[in-house]
C-alpha positions in Angstrom: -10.9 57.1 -28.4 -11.2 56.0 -31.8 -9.1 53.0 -32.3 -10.9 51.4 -29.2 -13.6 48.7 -29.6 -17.3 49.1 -27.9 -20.6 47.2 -28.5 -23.1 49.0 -29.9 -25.8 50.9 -27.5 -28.2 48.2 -27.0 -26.5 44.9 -26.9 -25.5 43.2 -23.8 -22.2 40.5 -24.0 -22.3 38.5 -21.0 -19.1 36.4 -19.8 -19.9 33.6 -17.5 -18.3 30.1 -16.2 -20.0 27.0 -17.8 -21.4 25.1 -14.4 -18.1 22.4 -16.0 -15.4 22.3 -13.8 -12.8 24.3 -14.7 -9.9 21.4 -13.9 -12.0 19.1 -16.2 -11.9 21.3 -19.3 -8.2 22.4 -19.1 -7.6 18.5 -18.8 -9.5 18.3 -21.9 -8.1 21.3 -24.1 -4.1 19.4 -23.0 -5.8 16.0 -24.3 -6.9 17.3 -27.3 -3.6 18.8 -28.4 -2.0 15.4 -27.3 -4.2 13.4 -29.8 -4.2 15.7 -32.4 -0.6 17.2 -32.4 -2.2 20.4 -32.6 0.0 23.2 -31.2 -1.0 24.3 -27.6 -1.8 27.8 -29.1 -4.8 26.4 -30.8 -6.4 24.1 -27.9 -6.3 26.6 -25.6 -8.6 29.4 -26.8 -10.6 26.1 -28.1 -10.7 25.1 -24.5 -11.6 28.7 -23.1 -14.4 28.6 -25.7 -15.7 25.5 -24.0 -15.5 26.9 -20.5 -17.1 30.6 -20.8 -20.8 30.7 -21.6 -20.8 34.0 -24.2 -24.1 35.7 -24.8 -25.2 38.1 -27.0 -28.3 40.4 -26.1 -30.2 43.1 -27.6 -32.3 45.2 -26.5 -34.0 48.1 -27.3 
């Protein structure tokens, strides 16, 4: 129980879907490592980033 990683009591992290379709982005994250000779490993998590909406709340 204490290597493990939890947010702090009174902060909210909220993972959605971006109203983007999904197909769209992916097609984006493969272009981008096609222009850019950029490794797959890179674009990807770019591309994930682009497609999850990640908030931050706190509240007391």
């Amino acid at each position: 129980m204490e290597n493990t990683i939890m947010p702090s009591s009174g902060v909210t992290i909220d993972v959605s879907f971006r109203e983007l379709p999904f197909i769209v982005i992916g097609l984006g994250a493969a272009c981008l490592s096609l222009w850019t000779s950029a490794p797959p490993d890179l674009c990807i998590p770019a591309g994930a980033l682009v497609a999850l909406r990640i908030t931050m709340r706190r509240w007391r």
